[in-house]
N, CA, C and O of each residue as an XYZ file, in Angstrom:
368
protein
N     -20.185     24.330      7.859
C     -21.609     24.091      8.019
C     -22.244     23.945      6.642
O     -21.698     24.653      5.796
N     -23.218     23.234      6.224
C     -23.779     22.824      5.220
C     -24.978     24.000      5.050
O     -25.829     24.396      5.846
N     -24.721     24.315      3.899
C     -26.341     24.997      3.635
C     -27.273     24.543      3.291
O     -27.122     23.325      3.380
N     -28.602     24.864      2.775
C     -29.924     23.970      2.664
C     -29.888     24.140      0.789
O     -30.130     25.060      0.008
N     -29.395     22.525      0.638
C     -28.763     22.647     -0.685
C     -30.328     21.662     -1.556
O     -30.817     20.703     -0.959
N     -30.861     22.090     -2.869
C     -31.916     21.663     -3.539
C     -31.725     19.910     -3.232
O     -32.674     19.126     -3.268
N     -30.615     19.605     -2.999
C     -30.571     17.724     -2.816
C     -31.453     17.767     -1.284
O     -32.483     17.237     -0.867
N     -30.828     18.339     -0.945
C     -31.759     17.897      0.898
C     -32.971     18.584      0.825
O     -33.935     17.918      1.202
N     -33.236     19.857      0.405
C     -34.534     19.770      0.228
C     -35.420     18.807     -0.022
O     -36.391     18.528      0.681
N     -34.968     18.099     -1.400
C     -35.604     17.229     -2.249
C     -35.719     15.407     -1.295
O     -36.586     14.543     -1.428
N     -34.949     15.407     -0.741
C     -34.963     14.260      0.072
C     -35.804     14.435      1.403
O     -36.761     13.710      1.674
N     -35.306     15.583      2.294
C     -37.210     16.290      3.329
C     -38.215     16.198      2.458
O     -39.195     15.665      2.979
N     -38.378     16.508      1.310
C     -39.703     16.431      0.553
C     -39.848     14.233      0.410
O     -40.830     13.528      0.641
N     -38.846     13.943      0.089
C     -39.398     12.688     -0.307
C     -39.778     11.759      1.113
O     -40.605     10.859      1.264
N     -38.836     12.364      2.043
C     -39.604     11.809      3.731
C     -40.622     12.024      4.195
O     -41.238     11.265      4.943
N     -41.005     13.238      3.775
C     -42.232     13.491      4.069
C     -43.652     13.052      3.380
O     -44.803     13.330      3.717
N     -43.166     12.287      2.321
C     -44.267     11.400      1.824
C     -44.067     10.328      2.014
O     -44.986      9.558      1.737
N     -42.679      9.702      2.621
C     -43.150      8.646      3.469
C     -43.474      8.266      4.802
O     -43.518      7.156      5.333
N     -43.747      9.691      5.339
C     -44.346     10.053      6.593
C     -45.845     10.175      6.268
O     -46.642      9.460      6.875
N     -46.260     11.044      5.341
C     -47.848     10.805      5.052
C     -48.093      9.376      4.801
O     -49.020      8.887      5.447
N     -47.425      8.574      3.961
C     -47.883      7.370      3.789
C     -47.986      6.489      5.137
O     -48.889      5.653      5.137
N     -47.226      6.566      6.212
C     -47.094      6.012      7.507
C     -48.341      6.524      7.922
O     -49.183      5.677      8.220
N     -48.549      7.313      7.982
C     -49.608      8.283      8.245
C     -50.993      7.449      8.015
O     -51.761      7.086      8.906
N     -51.094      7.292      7.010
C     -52.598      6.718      6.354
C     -52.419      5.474      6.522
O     -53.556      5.012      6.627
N     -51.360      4.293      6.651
C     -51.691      3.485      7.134
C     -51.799      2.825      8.572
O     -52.257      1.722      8.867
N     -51.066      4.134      9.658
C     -51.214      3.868     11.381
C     -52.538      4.275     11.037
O     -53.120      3.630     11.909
N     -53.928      5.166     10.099
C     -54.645      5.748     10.578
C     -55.990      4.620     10.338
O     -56.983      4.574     11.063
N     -55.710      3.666      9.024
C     -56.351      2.835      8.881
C     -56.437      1.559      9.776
O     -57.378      0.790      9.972
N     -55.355      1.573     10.185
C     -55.292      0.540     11.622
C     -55.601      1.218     12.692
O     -55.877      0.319     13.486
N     -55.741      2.227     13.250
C     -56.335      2.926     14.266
C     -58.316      2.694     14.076
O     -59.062      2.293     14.969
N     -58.690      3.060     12.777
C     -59.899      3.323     12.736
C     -60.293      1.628     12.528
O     -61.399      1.341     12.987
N     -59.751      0.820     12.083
C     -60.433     -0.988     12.295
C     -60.040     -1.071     13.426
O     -60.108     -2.283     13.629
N     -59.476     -0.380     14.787
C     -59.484     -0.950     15.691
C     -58.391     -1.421     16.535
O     -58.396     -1.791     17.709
N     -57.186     -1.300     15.428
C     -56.403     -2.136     15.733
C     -55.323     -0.847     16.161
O     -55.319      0.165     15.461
N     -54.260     -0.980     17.558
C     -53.146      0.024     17.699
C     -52.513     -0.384     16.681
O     -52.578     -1.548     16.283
N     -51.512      0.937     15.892
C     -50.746      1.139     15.257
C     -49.473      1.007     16.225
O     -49.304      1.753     17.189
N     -48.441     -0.207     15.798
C     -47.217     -0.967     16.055
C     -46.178     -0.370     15.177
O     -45.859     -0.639     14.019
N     -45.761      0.450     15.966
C     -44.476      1.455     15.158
C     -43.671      0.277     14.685
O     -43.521      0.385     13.468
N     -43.062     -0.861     15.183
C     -42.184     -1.983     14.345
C     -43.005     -2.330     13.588
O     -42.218     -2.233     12.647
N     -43.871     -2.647     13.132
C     -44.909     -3.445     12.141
C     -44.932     -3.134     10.403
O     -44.834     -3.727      9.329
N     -45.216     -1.228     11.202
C     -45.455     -0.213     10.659
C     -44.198      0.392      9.798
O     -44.214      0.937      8.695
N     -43.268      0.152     10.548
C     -41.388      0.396     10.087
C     -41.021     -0.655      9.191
O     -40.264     -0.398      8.254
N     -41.458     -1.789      9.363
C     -41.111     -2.797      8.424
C     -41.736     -2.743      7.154
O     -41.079     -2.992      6.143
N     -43.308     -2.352      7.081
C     -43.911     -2.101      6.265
C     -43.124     -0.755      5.401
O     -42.707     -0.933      4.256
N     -43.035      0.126      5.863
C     -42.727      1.145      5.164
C     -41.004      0.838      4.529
O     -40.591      1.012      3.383
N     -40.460      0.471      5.416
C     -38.972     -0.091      4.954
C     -39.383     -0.856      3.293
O     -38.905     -0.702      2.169
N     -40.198     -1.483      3.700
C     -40.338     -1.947      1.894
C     -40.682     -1.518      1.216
O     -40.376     -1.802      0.058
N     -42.020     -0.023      1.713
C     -42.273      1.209      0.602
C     -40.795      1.625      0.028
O     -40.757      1.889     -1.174
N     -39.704      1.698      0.696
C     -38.835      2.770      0.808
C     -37.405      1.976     -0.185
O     -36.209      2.246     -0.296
N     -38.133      1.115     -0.653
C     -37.001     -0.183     -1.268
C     -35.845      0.594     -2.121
O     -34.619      0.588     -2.225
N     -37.041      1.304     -2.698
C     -36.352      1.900     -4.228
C     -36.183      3.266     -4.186
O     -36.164      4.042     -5.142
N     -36.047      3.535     -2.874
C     -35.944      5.173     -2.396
C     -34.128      4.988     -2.257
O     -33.494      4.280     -1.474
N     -33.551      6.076     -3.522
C     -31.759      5.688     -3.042
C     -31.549      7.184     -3.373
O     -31.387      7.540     -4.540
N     -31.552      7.973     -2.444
C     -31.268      9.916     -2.416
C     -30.044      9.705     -2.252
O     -29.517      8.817     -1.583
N     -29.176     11.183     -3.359
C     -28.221     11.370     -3.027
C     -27.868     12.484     -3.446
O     -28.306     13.096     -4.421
N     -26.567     12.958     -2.273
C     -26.183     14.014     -2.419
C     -25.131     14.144     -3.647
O     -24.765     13.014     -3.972
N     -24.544     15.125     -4.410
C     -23.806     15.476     -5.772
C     -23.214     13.973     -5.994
O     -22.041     13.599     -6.007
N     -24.591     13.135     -6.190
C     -24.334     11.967     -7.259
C     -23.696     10.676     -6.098
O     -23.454      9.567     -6.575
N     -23.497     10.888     -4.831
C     -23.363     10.030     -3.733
C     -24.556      9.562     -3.280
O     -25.492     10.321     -3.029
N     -24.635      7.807     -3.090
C     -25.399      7.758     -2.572
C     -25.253      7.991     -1.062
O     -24.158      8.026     -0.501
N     -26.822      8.198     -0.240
C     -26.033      8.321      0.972
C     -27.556      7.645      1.942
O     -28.069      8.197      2.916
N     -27.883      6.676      1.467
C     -28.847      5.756      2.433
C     -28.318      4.257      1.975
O     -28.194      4.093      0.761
N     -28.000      3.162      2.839
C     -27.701      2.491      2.827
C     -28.926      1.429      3.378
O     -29.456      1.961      4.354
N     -29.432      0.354      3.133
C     -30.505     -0.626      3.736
C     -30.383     -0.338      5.002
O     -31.511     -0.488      5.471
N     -29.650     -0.004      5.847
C     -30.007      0.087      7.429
C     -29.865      1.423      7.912
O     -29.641      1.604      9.108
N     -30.001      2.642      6.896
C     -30.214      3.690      7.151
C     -31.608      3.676      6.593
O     -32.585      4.087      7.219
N     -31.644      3.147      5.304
C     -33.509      3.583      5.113
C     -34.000      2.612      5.927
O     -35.195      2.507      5.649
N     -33.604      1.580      7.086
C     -34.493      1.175      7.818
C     -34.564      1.777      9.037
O     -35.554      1.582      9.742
N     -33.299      2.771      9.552
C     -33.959      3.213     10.524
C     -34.532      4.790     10.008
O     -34.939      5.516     10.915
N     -34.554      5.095      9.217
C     -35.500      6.071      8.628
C     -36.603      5.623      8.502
O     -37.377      6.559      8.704
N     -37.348      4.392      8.201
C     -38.484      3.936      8.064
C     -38.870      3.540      9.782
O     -40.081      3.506     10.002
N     -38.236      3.335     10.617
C     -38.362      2.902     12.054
C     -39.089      4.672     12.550
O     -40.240      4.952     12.885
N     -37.785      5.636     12.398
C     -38.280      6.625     12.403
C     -39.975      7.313     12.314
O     -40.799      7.727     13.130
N     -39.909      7.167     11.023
C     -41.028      7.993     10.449
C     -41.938      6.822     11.277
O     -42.619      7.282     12.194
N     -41.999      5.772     11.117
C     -43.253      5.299     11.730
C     -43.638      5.419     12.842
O     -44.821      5.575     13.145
N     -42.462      5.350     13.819
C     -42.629      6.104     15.464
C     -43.767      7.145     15.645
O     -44.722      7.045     16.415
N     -43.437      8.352     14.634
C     -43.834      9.324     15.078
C     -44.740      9.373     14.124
O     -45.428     10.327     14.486
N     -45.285      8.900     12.956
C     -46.700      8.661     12.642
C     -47.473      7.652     13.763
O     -48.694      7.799     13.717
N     -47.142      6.934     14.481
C     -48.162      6.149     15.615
C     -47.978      7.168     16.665
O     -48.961      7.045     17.396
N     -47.221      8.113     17.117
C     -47.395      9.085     18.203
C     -48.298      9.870     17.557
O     -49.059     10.386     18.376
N     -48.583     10.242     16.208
C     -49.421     11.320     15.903
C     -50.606     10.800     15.748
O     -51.559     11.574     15.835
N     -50.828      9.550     15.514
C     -52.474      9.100     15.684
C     -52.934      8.453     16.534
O     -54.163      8.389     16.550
N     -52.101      7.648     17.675
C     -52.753      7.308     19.190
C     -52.225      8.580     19.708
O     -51.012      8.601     19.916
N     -53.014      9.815     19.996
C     -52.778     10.465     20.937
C     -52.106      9.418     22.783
O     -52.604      8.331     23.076
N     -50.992     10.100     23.688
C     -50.804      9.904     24.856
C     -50.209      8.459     24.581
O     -49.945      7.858     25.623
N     -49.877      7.607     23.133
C     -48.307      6.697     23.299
C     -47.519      6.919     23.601
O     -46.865      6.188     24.346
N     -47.120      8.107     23.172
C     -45.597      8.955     22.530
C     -44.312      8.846     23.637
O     -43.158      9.215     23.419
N     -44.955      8.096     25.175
C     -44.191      8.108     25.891
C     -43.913      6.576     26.715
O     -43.281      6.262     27.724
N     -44.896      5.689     25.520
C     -44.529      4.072     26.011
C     -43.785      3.402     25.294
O     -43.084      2.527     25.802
N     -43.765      3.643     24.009
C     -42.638      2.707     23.368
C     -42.603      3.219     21.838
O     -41.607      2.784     21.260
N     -43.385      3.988     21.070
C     -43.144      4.072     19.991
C     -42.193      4.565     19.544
O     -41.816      3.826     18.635
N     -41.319      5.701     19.668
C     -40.250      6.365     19.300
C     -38.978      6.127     19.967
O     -37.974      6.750     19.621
């Protein structure tokens, strides 16, 4: 079993600012009006996430279609957290 080693910390910390960033932009498309589109939103952030390459003791270990479904991810559940009552039509 793996323990909670300063690399994974440090990589939960760096998801989680690209979860706030998902964040502020489902919230700016919520408030013009517009639903927040978890694919839209995933693609967008997939390109925040270009130059995001975490790794464990000097491995990398995200590959382009892992930080895209990490970016699919996080955006899911930033549009479940700002349209309240999606969370069970298609975003995640």
């Amino acid at each position: 079993m793996f323990g909670t080693s300063p690399a994974i910390i440090l990589i939960l910390t760096e998801m989680g600012s690209y979860l706030q960033a998902a964040l502020k932009r489902a919230a700016l498309d919520a408030a013009s009006g517009v639903r927040p589109d978890p694919d839209a939103l995933g693609a967008w952030l997939f390109a925040e996430m270009a130059e995001w390459s975490p790794k464990i003791k000097g491995r990398p270990i995200a590959d382009p279609e892992t930080r895209r479904a990490a970016a699919r991810l996080l955006a899911g559940l930033a549009c479940n957290l700002i349209t309240p009552g999606a969370s069970n039509e298609r975003a995640a």
